[in-house]
C-alpha positions as CSV (number, residue, x, y, z in Angstrom):
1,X,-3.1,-5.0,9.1
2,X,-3.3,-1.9,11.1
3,X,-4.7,-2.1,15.0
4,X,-6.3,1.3,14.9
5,X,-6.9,0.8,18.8
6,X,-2.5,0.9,19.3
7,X,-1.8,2.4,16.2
8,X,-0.2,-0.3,15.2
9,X,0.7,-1.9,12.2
10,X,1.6,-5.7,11.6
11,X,4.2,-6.8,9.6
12,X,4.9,-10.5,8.5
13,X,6.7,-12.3,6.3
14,X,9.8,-14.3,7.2
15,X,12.3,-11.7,5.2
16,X,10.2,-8.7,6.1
17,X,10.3,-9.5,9.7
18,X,14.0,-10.5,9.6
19,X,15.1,-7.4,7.8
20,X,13.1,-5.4,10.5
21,X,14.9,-7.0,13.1
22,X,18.0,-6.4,11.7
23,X,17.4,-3.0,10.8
24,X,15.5,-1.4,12.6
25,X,14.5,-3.5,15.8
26,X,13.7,-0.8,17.7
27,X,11.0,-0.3,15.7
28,X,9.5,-2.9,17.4
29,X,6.4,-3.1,20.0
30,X,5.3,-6.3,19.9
31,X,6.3,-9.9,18.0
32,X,4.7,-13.1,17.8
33,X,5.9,-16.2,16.1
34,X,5.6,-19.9,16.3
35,X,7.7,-22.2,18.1
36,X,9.0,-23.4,15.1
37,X,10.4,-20.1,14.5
38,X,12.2,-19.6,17.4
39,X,15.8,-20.3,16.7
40,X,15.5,-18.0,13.5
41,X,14.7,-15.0,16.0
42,X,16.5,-15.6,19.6
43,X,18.7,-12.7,18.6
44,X,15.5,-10.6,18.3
45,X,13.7,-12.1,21.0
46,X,17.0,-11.1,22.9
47,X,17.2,-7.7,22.3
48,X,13.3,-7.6,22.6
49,X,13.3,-8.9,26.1
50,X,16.5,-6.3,27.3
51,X,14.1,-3.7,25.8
52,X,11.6,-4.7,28.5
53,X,9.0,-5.8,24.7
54,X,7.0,-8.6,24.8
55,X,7.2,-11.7,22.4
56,X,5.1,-14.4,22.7
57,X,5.2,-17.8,21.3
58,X,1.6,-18.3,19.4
59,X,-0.3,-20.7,16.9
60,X,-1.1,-19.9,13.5
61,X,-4.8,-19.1,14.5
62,X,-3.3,-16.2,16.6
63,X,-1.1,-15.4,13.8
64,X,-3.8,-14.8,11.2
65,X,-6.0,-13.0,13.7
66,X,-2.8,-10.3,14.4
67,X,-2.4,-10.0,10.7
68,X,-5.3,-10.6,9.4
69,X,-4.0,-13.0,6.6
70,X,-2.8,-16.1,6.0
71,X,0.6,-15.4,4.6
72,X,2.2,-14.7,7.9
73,X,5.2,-17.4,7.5
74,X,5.1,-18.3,11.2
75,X,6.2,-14.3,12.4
76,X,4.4,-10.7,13.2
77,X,6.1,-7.7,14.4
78,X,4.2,-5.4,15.5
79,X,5.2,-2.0,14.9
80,X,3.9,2.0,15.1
81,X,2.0,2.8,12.0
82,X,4.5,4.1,9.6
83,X,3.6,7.8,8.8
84,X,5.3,9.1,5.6
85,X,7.4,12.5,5.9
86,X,6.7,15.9,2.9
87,X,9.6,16.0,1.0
88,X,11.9,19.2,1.5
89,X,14.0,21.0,-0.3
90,X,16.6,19.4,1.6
91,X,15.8,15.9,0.5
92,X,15.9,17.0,-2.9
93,X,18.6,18.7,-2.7
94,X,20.8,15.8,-0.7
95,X,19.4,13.0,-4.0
96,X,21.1,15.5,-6.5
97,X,24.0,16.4,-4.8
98,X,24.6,12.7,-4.0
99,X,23.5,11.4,-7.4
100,X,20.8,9.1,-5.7
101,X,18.5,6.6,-8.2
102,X,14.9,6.7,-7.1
103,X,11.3,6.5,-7.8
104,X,8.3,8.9,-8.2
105,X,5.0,7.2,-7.7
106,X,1.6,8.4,-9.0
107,X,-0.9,6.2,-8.8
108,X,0.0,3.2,-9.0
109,X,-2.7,1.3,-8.0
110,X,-2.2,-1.2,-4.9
111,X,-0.1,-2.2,-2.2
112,X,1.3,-5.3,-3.6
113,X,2.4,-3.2,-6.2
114,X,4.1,-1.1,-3.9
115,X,5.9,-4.0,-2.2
116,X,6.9,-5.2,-5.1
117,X,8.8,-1.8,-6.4
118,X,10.0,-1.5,-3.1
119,X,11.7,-5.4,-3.3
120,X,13.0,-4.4,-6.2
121,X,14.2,-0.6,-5.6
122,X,16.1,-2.4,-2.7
123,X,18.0,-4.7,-5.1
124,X,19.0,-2.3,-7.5
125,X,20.2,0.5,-4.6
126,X,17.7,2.9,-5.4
127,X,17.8,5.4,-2.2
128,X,13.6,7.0,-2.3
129,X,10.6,6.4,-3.1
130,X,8.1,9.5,-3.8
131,X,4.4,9.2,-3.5
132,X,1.4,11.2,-4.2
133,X,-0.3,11.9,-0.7
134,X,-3.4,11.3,-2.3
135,X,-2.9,7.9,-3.6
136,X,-3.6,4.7,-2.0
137,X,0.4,3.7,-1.8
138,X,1.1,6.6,0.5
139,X,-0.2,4.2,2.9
140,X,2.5,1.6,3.7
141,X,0.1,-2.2,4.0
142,X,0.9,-5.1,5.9
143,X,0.8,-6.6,2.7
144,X,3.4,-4.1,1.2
145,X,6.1,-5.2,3.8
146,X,5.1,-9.0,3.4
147,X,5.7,-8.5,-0.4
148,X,8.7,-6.1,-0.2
149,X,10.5,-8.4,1.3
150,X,12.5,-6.8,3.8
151,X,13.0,-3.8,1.1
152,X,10.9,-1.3,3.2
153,X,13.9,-0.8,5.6
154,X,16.4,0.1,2.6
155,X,14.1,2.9,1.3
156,X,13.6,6.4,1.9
157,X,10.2,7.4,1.5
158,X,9.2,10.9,0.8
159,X,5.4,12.1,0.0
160,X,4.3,15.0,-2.0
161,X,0.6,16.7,-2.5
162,X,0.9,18.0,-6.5
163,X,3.5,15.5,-8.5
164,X,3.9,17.5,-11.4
165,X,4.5,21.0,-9.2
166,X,7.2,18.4,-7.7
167,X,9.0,17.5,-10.9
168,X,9.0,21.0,-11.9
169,X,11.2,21.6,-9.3
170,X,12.8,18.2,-9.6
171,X,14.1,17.7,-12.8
172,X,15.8,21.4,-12.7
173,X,18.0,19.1,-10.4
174,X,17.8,15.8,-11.0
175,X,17.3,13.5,-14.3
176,X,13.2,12.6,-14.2
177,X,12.5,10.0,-16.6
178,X,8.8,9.4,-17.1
179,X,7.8,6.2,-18.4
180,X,5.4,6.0,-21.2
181,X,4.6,3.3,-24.0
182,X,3.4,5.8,-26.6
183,X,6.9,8.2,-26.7
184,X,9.6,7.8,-29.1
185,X,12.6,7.4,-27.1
186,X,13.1,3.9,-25.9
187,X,14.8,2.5,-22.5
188,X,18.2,1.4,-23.8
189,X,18.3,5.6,-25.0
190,X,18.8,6.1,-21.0
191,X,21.9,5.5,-20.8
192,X,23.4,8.3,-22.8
193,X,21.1,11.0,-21.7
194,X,23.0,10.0,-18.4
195,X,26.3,10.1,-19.3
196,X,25.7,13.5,-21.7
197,X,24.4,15.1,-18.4
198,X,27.1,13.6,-16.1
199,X,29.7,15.2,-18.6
200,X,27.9,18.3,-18.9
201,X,28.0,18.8,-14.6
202,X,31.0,16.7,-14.1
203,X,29.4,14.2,-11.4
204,X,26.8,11.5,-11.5
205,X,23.3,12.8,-11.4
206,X,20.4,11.9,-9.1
207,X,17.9,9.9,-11.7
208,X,14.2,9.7,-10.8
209,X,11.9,6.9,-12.6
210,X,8.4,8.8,-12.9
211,X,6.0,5.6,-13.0
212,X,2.3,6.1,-13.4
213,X,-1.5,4.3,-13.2
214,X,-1.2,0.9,-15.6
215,X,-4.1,1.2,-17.4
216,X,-4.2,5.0,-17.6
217,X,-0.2,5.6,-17.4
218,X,1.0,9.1,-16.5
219,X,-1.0,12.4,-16.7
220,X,-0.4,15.0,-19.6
221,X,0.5,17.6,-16.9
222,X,3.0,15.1,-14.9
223,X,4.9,13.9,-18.3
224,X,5.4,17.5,-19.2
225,X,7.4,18.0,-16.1
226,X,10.0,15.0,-17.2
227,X,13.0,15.9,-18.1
228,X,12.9,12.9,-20.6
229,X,10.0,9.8,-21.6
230,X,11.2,6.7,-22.4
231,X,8.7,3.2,-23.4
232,X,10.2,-0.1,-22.8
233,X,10.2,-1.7,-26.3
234,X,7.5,-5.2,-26.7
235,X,5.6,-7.1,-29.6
236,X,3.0,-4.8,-29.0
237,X,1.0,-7.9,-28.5
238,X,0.3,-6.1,-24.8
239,X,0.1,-3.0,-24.4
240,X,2.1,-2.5,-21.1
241,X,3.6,-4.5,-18.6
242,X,2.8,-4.5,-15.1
243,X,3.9,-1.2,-13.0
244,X,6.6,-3.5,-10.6
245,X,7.6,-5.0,-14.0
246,X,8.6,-1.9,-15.5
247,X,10.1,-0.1,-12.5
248,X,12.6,-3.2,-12.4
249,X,13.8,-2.6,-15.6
250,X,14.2,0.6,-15.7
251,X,16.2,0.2,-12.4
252,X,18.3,-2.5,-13.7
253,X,19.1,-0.1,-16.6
254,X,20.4,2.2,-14.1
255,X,22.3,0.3,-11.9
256,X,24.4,-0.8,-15.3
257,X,25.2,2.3,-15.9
């Protein structure tokens, strides 16, 4: 939940807040936790003290006020609200030339959905995330930490305004694989396409997964900018799977390569 009086943004969880404080501690304004707590975060509480930042030992009332849910696991960092950088030419530039695995966003719907690419983007290595400034996941939730995991501090995150005018530019340098369950080509095709294009440039591309709305899926105008679309073979029985679901696969698919 974000204090829009500090400009502050609360983020619980057991491994979210763990991953933060071994990350990133400095990061860190504010924490709370109960006593019961305590000996999972005296490192923190530590370095939060030499830092002259207050921690506080609280109730779970006091807990669900600061984050405004339930599902704090007994801890709350509180931290600046995270503002999401334009992506340069740079960036792009640095995921190609470093053959870097990540994930363009458009869409997608909410912020557990986010956390949960973002959990599983960490597990698989993927290095970015790209969003759409005008969707609702260029806004990084309270809840998208909690369900990340601790993933938020092992990702990149980049935002653009016009994601097709992005992966025109894009997929000139990287592989962009749009995912779409009405195309031809099918997930276990991936592979190939990146070992023909790792032959044909003799090093190990940047790969981009272009994920989309799940019940509209990607825009005419964004597929077009793909280099390649790929569907996840099913029964058919359902239609799609959900958004976190697919971006999962077609990570594990990459990090097999």
């Amino acid at each position: 939940m974000r204090n829009k009086l500090t400009d502050e943004l609360a983020v619980c969880g057991l491994n979210a807040v763990k991953a933060l404080g071994e990350y990133h501690s400095e990061k860190i304004n504010r924490f709370f936790l109960r006593e019961d707590r305590l000996s999972s975060f005296t490192g923190l509480c530590k370095n939060l003290a030499e830092r002259k930042r207050p921690y506080k030992i609280c109730l779970d009332e006091e807990l669900e006020r600061i984050c405004k849910s339930v599902h704090h696991q007994g801890v709350a960092a509180m931290i600046e609200t995270p503002v999401i950088n334009p992506l340069t030419r740079e960036d792009l530039e640095l995921w190609a030339g470093e053959g870097k695995t990540g994930l363009v966003l458009h869409a997608v719907g909410n912020d557990h959905n986010l956390g949960a690419i973002v959990r599983s983007a960490a597990f698989f290595d993927a290095y970015f995330v790209v969003v759409n400034e005008g969707d609702s996941a260029s806004y990084l939730s309270t809840s998208a930490y909690r369900v990340a995991e601790g993933g938020m501090e092992h990702i990149e995150f980049r935002k653009v305004r016009n994601t097709a005018a992005f992966l025109r530019d894009a997929s000139e340098r990287i592989i962009t694989i749009g995912a779409d369950v009405r195309t031809r080509s099918r997930l276990e095709d991936l592979a190939s396409i990146v070992r023909e294009k790792a032959e044909s440039s003799g090093k190990q591309p940047g790969i981009a997964v272009v994920l989309g709305n799940e019940e509209t899926g990607l825009p005419t105008e964004v597929k077009d900018r793909c280099s390649v679309l790929l569907r996840i073979p099913g029964t058919g029985v359902i239609e799609s799977l959900n958004v976190a679901q697919a971006a999962t696969l077609f990570l594990h698919e990459i990090f097999r390569i």
